[in-house]
PDB file of N, CA, C and O in Angstrom:
ATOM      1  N   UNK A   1      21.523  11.260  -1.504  1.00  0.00           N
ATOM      2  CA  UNK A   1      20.391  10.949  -0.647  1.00  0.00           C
ATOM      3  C   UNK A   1      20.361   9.437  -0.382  1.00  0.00           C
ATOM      4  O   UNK A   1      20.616   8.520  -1.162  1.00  0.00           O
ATOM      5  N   UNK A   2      20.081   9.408   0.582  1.00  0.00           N
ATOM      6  CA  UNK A   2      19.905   7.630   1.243  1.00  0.00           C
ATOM      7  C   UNK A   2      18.670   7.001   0.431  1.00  0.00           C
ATOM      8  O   UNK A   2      17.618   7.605   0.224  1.00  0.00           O
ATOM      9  N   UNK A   3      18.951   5.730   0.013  1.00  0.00           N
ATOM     10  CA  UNK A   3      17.872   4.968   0.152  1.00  0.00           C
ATOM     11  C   UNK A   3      16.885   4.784   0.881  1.00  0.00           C
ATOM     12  O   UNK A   3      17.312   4.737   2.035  1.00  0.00           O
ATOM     13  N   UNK A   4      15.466   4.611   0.861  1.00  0.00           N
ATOM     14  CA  UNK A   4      14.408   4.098   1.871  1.00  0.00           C
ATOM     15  C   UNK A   4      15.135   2.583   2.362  1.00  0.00           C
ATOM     16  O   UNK A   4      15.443   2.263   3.510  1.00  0.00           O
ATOM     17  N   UNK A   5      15.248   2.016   1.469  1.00  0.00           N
ATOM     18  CA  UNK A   5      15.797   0.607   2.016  1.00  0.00           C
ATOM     19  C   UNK A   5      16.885   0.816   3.219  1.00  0.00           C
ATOM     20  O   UNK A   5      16.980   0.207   4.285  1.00  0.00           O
ATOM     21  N   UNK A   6      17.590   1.770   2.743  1.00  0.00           N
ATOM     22  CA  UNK A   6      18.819   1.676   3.973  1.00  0.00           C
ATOM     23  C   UNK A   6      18.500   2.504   4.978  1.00  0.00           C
ATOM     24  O   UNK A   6      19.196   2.459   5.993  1.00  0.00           O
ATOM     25  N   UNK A   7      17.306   3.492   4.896  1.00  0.00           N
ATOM     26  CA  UNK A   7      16.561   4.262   6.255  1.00  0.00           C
ATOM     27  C   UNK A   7      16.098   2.791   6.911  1.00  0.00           C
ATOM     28  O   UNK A   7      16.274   2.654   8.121  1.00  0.00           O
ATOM     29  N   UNK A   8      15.475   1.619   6.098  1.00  0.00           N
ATOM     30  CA  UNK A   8      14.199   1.087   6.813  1.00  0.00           C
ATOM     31  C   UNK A   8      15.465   0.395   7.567  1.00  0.00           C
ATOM     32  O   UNK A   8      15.426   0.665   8.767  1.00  0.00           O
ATOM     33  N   UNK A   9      16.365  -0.265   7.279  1.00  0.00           N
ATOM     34  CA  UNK A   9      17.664  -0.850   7.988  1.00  0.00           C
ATOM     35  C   UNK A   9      18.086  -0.327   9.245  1.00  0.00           C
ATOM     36  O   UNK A   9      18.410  -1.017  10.211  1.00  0.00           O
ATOM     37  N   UNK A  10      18.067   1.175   9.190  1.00  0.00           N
ATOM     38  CA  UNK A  10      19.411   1.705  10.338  1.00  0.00           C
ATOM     39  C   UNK A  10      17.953   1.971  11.302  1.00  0.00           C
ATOM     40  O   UNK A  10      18.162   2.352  12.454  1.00  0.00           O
ATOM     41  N   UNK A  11      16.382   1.769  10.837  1.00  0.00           N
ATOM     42  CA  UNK A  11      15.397   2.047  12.164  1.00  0.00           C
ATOM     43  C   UNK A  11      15.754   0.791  12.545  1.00  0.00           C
ATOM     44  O   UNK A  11      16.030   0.790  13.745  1.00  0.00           O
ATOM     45  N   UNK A  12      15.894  -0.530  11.920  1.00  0.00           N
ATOM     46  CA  UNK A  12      15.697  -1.895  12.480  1.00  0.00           C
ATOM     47  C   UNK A  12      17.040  -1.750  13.519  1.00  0.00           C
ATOM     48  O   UNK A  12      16.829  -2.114  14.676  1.00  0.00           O
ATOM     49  N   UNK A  13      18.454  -1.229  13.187  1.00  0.00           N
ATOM     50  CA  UNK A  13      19.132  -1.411  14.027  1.00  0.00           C
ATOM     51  C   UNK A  13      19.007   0.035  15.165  1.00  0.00           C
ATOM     52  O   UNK A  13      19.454  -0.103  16.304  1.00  0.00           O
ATOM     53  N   UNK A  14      18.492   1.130  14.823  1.00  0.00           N
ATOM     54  CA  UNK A  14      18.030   1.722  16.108  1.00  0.00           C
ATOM     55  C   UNK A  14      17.050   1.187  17.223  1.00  0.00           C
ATOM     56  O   UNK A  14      17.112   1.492  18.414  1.00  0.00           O
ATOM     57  N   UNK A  15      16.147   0.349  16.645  1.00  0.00           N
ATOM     58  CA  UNK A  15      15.132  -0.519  17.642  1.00  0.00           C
ATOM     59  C   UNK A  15      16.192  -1.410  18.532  1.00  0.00           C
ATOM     60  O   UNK A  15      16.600  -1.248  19.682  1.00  0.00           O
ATOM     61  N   UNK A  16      16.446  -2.311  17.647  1.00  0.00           N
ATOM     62  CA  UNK A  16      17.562  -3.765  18.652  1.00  0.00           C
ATOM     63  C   UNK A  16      18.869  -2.696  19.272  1.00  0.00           C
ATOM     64  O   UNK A  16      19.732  -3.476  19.676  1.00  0.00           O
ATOM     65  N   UNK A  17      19.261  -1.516  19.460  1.00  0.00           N
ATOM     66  CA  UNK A  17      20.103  -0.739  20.358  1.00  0.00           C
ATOM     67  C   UNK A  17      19.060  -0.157  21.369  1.00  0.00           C
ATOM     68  O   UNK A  17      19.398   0.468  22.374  1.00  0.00           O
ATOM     69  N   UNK A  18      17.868  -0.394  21.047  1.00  0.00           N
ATOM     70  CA  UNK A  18      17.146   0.905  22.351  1.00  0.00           C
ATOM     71  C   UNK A  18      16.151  -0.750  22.993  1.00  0.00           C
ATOM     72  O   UNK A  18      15.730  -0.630  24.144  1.00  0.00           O
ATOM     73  N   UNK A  19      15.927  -1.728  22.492  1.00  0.00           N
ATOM     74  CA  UNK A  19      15.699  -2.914  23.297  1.00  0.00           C
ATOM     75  C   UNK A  19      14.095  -2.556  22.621  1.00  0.00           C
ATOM     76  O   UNK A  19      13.076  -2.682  23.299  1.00  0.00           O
ATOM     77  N   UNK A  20      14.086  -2.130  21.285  1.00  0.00           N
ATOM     78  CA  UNK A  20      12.378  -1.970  20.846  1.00  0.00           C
ATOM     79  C   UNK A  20      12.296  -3.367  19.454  1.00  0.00           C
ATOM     80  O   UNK A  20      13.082  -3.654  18.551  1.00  0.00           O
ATOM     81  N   UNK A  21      11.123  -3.876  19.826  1.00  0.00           N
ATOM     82  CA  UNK A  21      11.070  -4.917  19.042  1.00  0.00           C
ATOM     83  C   UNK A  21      10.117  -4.474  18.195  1.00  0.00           C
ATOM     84  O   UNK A  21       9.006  -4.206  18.652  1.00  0.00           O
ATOM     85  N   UNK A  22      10.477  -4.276  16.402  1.00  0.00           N
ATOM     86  CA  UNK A  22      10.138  -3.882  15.083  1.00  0.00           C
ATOM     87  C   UNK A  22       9.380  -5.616  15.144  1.00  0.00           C
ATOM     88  O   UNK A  22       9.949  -6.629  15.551  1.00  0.00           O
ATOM     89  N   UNK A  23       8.280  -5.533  14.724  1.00  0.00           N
ATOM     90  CA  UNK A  23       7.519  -6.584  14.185  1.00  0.00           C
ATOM     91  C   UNK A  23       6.908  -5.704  12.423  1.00  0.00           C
ATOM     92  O   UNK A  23       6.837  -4.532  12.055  1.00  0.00           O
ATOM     93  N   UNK A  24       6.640  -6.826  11.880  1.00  0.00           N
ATOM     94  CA  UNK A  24       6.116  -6.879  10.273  1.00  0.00           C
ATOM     95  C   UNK A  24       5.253  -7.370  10.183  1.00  0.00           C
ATOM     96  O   UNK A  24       5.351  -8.573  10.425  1.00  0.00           O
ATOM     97  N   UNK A  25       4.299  -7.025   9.919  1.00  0.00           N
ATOM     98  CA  UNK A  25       2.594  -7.885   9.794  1.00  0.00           C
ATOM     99  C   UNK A  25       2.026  -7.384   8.776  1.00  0.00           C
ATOM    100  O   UNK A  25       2.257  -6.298   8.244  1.00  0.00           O
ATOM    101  N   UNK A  26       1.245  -8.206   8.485  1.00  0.00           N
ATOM    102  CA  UNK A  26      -0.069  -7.661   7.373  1.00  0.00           C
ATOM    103  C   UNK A  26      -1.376  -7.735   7.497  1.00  0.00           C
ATOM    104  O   UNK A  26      -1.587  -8.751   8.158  1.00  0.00           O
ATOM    105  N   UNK A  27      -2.418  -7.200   7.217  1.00  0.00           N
ATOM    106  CA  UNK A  27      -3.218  -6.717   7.685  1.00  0.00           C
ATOM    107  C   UNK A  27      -4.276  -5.621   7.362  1.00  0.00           C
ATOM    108  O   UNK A  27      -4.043  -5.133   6.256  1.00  0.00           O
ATOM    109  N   UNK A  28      -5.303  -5.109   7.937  1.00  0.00           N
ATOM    110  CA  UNK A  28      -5.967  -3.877   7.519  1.00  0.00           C
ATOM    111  C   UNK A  28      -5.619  -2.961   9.136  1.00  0.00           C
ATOM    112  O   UNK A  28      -6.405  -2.574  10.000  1.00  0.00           O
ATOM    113  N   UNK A  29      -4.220  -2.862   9.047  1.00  0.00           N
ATOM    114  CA  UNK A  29      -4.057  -1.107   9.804  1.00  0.00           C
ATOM    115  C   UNK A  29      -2.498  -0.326   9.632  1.00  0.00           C
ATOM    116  O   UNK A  29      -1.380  -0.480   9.142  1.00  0.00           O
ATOM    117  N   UNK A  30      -3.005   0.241  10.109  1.00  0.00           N
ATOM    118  CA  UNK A  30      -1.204   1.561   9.933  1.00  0.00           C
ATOM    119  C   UNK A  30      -0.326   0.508  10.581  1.00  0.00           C
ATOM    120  O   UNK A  30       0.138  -0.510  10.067  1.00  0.00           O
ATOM    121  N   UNK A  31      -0.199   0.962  11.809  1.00  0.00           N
ATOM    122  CA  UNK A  31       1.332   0.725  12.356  1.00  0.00           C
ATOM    123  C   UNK A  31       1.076   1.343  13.197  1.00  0.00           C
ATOM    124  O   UNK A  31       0.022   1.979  13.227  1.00  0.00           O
ATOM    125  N   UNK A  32       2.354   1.367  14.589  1.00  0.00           N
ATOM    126  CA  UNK A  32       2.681   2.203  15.361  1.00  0.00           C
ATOM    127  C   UNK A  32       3.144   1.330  16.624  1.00  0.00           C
ATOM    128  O   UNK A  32       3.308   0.113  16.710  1.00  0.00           O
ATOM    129  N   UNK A  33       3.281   2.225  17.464  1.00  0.00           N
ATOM    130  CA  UNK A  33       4.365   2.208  18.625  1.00  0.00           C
ATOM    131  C   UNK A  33       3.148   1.392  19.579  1.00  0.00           C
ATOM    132  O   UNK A  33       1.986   1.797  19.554  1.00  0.00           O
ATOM    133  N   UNK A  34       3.525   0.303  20.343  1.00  0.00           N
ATOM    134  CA  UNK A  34       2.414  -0.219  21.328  1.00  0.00           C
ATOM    135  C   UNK A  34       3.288  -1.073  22.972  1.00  0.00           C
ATOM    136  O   UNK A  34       4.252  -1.810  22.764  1.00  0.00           O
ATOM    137  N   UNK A  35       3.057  -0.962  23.671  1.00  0.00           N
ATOM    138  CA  UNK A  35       3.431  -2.144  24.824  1.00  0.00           C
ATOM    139  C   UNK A  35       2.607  -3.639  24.909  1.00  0.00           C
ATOM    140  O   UNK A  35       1.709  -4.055  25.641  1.00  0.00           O
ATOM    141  N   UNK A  36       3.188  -4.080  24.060  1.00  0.00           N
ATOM    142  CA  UNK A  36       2.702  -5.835  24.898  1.00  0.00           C
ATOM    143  C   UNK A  36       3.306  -6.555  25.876  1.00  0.00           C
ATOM    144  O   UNK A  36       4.499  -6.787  26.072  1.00  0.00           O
ATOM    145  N   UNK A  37       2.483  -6.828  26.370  1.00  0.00           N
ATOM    146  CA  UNK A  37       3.435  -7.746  27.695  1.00  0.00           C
ATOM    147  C   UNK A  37       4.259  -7.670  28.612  1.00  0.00           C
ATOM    148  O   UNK A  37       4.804  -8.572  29.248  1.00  0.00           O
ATOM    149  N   UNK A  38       4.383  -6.237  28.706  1.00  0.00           N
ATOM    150  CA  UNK A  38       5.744  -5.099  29.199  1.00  0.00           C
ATOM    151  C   UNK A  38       6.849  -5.398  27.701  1.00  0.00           C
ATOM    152  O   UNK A  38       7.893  -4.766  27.541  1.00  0.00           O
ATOM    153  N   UNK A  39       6.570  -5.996  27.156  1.00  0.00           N
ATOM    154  CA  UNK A  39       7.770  -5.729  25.626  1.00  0.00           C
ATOM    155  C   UNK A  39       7.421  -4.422  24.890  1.00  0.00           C
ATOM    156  O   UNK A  39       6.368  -4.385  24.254  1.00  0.00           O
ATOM    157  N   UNK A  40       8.188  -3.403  24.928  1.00  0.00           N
ATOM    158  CA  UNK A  40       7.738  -2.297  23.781  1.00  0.00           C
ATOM    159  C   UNK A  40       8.414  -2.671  22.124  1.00  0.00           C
ATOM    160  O   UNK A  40       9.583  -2.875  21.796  1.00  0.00           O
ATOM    161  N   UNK A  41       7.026  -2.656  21.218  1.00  0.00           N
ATOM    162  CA  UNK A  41       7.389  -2.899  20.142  1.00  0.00           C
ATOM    163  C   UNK A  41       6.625  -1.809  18.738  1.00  0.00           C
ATOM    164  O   UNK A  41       5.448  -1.495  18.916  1.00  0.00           O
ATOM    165  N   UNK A  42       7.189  -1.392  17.681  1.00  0.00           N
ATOM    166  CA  UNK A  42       6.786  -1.161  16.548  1.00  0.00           C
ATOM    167  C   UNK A  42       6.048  -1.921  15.880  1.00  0.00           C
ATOM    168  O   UNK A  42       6.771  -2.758  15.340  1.00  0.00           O
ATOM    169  N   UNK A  43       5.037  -2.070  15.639  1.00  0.00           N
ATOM    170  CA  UNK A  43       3.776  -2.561  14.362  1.00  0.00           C
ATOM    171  C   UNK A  43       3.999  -2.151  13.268  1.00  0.00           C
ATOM    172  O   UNK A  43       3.924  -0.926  13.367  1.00  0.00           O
ATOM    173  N   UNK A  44       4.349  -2.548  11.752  1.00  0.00           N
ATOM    174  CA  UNK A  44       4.956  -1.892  10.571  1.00  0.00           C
ATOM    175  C   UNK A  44       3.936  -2.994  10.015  1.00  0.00           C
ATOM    176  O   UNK A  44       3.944  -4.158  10.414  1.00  0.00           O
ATOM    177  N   UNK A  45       2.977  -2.449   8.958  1.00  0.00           N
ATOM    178  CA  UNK A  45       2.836  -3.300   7.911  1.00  0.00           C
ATOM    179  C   UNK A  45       3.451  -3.258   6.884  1.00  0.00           C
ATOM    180  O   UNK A  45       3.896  -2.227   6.381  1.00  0.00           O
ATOM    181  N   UNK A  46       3.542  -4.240   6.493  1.00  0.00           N
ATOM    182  CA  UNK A  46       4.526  -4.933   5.527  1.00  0.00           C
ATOM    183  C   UNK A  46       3.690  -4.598   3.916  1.00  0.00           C
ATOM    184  O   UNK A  46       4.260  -4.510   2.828  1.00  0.00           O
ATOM    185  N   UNK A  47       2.259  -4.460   4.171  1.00  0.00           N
ATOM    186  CA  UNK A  47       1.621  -4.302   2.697  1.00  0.00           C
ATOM    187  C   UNK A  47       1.689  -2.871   2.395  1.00  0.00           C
ATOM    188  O   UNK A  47       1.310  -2.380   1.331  1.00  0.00           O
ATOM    189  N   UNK A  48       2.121  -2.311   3.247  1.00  0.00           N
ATOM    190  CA  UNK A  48       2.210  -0.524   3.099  1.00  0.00           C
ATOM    191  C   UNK A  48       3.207  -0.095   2.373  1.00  0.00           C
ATOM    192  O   UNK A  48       4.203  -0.731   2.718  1.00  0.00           O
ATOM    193  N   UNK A  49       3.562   0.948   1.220  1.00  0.00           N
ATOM    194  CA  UNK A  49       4.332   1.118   0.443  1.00  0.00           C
ATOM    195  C   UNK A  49       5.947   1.576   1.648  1.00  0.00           C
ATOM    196  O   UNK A  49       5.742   2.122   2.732  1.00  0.00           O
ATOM    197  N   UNK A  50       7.133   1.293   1.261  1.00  0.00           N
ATOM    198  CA  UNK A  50       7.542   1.854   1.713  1.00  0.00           C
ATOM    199  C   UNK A  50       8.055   3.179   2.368  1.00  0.00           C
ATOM    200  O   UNK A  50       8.972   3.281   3.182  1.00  0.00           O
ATOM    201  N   UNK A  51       7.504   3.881   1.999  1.00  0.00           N
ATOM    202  CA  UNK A  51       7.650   5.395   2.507  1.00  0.00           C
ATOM    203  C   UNK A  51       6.324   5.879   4.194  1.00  0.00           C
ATOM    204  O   UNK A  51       6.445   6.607   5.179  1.00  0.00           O
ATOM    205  N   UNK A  52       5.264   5.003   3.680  1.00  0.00           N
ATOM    206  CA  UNK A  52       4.452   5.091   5.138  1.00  0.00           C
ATOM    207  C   UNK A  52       5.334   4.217   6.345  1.00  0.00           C
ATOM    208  O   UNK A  52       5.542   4.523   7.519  1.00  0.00           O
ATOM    209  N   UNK A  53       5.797   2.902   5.496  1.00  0.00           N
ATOM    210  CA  UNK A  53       6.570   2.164   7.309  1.00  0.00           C
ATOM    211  C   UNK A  53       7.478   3.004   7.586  1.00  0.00           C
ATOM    212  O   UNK A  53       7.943   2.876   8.719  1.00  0.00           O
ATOM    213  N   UNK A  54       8.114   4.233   6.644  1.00  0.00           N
ATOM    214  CA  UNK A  54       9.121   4.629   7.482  1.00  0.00           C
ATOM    215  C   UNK A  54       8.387   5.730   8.523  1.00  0.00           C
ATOM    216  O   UNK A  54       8.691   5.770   9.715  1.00  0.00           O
ATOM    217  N   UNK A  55       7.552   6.466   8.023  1.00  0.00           N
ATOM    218  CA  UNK A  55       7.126   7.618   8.954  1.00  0.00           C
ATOM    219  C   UNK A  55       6.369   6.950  10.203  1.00  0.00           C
ATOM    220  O   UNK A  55       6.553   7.325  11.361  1.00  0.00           O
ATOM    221  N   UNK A  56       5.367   5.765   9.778  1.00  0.00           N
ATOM    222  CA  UNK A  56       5.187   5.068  11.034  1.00  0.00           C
ATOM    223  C   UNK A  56       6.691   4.433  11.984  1.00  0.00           C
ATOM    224  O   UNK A  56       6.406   4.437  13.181  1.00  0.00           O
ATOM    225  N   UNK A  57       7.786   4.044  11.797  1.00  0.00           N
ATOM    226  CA  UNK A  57       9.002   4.187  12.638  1.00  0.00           C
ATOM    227  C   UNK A  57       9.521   5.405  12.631  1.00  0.00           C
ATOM    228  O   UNK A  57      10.379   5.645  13.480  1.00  0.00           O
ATOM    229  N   UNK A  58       9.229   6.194  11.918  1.00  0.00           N
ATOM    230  CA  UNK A  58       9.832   7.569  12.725  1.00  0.00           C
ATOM    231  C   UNK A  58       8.847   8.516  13.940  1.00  0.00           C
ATOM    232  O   UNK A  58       9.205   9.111  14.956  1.00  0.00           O
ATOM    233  N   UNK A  59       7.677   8.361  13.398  1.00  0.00           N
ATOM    234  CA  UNK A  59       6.784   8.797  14.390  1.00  0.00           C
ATOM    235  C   UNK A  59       6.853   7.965  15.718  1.00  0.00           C
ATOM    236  O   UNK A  59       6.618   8.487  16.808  1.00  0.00           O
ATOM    237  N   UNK A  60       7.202   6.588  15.564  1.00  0.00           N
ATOM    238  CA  UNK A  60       7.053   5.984  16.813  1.00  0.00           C
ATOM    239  C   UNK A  60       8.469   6.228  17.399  1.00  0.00           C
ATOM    240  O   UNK A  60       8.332   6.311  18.619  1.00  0.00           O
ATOM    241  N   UNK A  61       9.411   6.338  17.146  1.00  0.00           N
ATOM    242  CA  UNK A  61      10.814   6.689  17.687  1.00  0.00           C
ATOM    243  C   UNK A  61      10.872   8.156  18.054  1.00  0.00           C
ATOM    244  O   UNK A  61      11.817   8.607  18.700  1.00  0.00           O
ATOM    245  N   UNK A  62       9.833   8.915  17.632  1.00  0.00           N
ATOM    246  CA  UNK A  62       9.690  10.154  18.676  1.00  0.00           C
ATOM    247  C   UNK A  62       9.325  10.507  19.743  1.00  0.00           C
ATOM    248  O   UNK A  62       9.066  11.633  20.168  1.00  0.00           O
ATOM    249  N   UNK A  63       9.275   8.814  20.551  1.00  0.00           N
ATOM    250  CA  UNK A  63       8.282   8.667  21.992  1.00  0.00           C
ATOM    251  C   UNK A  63       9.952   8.445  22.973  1.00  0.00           C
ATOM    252  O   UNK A  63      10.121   8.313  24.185  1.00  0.00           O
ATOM    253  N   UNK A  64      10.957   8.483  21.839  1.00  0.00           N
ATOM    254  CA  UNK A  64      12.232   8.444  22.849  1.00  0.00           C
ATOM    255  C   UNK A  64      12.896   9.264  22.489  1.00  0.00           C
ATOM    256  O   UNK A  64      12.825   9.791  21.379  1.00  0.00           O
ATOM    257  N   UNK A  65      14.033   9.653  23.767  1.00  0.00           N
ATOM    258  CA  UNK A  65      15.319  10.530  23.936  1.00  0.00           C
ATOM    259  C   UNK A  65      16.085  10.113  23.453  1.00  0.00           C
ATOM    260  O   UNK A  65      16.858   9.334  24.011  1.00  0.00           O
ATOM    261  N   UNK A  66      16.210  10.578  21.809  1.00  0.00           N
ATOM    262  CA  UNK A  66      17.350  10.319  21.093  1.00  0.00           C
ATOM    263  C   UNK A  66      18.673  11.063  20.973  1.00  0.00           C
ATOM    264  O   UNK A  66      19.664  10.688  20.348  1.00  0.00           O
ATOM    265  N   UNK A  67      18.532  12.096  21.625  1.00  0.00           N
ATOM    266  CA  UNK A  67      19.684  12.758  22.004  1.00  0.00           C
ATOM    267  C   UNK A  67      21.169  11.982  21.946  1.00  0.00           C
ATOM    268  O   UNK A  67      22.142  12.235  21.235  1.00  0.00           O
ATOM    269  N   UNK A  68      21.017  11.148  22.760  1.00  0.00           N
ATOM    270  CA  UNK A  68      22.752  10.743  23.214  1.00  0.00           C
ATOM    271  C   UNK A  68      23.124   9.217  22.482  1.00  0.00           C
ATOM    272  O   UNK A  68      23.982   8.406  22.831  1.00  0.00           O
ATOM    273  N   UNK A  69      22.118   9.139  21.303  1.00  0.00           N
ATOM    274  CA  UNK A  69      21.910   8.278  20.701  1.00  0.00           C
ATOM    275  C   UNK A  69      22.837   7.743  19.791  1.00  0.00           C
ATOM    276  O   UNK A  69      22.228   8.168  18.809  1.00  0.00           O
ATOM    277  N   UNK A  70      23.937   7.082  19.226  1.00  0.00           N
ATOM    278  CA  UNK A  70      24.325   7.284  17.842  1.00  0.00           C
ATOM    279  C   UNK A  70      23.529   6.778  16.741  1.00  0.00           C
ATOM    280  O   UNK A  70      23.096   5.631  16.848  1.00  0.00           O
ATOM    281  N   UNK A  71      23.208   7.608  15.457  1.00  0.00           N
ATOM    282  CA  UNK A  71      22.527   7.145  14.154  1.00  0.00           C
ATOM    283  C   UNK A  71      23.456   7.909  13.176  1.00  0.00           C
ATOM    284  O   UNK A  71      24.335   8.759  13.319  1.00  0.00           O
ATOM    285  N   UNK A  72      22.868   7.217  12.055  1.00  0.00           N
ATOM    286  CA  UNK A  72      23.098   7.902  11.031  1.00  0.00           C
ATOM    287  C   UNK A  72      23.253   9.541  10.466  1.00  0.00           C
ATOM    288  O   UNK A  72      23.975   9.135   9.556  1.00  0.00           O
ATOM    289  N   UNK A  73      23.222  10.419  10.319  1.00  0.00           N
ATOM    290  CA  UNK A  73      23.034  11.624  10.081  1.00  0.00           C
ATOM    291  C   UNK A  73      21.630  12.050   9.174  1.00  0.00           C
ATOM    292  O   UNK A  73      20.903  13.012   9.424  1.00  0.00           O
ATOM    293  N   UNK A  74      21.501  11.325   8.351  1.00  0.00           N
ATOM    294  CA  UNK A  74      20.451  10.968   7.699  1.00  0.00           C
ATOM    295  C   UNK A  74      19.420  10.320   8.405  1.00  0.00           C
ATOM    296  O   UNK A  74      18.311  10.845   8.501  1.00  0.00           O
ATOM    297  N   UNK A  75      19.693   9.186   8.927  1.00  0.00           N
ATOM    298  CA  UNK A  75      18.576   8.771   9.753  1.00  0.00           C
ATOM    299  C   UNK A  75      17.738   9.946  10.696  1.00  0.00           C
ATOM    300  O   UNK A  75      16.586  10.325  10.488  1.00  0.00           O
ATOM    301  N   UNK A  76      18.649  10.404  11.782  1.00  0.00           N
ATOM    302  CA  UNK A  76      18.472  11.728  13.047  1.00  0.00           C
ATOM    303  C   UNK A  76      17.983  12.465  11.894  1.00  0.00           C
ATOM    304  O   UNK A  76      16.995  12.802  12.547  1.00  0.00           O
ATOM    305  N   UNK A  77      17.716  13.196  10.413  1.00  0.00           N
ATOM    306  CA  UNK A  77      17.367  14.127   9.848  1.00  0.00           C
ATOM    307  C   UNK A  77      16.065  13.887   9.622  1.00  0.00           C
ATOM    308  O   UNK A  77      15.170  14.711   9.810  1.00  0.00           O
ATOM    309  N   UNK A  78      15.862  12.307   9.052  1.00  0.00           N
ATOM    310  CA  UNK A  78      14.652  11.777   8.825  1.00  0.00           C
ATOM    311  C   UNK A  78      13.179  12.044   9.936  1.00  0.00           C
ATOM    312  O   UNK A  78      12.020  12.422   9.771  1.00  0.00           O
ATOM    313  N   UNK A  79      13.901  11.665  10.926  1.00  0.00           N
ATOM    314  CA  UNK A  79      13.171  11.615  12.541  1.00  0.00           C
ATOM    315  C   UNK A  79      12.574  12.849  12.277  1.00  0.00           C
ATOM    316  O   UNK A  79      11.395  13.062  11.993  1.00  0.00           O
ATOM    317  N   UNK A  80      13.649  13.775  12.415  1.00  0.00           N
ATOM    318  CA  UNK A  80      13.626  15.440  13.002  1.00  0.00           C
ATOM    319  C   UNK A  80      12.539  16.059  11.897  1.00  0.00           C
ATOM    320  O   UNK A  80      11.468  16.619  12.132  1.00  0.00           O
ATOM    321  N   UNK A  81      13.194  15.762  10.567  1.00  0.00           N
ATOM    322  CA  UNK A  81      11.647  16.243   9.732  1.00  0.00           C
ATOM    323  C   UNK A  81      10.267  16.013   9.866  1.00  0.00           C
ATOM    324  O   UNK A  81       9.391  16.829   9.582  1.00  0.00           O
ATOM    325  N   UNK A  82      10.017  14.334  10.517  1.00  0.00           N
ATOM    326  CA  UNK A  82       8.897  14.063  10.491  1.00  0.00           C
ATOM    327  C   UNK A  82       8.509  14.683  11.973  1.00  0.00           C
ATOM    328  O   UNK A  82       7.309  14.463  12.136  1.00  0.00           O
ATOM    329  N   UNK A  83       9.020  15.322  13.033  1.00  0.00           N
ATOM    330  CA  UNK A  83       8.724  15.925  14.189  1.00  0.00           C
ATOM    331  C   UNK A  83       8.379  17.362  13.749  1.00  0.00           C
ATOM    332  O   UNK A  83       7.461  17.955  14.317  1.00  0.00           O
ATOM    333  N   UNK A  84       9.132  17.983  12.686  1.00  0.00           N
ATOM    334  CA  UNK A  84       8.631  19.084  12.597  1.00  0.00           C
ATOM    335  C   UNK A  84       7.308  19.117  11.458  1.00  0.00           C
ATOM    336  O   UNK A  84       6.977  20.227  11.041  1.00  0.00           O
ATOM    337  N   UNK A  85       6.502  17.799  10.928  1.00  0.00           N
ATOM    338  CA  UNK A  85       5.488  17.628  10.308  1.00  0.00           C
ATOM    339  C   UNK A  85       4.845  17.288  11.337  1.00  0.00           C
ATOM    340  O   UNK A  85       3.997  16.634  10.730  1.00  0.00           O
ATOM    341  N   UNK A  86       4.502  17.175  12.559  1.00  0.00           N
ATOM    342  CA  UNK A  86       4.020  16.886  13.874  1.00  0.00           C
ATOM    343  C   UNK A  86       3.336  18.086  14.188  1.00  0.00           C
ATOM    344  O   UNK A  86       2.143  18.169  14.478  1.00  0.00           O
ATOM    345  N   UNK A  87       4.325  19.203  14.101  1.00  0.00           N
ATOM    346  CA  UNK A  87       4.258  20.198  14.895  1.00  0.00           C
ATOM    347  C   UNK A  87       3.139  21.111  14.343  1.00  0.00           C
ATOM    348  O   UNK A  87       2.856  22.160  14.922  1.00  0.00           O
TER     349      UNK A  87
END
């Protein structure tokens, strides 16, 4: 099984391949997927244990067509589980 550390890695390099800018903040809120400025970016707090920033980047990477994408195998599994906790 993969590390969280190396899930939270291969979202940072799925963002900089799809042109989505991962920001890290701290704060009192979740996270999530937002448009500033016409820039689309991820909100991740940084004080959140690691296992919530990942589902907040996987939930927000379900707003794209990852289909023709290349990732990890693990990564694409990660996504796909948290879509079928969506459902």
């Amino acid at each position: 099984m993969i590390k969280n550390e190396k899930l939270y890695s291969e979202f940072e390099a799925l963002g900089e391949r799809l042109g989505v800018k991962i920001i890290n903040g701290k704060g009192n809120f979740s996270g999530g997927y937002c448009i500033v400025k016409d820039e689309t970016v991820i909100v991740v707090n940084k004080l959140k244990p690691i296992e919530h920033r990942l589902k907040v980047l996987a939930t927000s990477f379900l707003e794209y067509n990852l289909d023709d994408i290349y990732m990890i195998p693990a990564l694409r599994a990660y996504i796909e589980d948290t879509r079928s906790l969506l459902l």
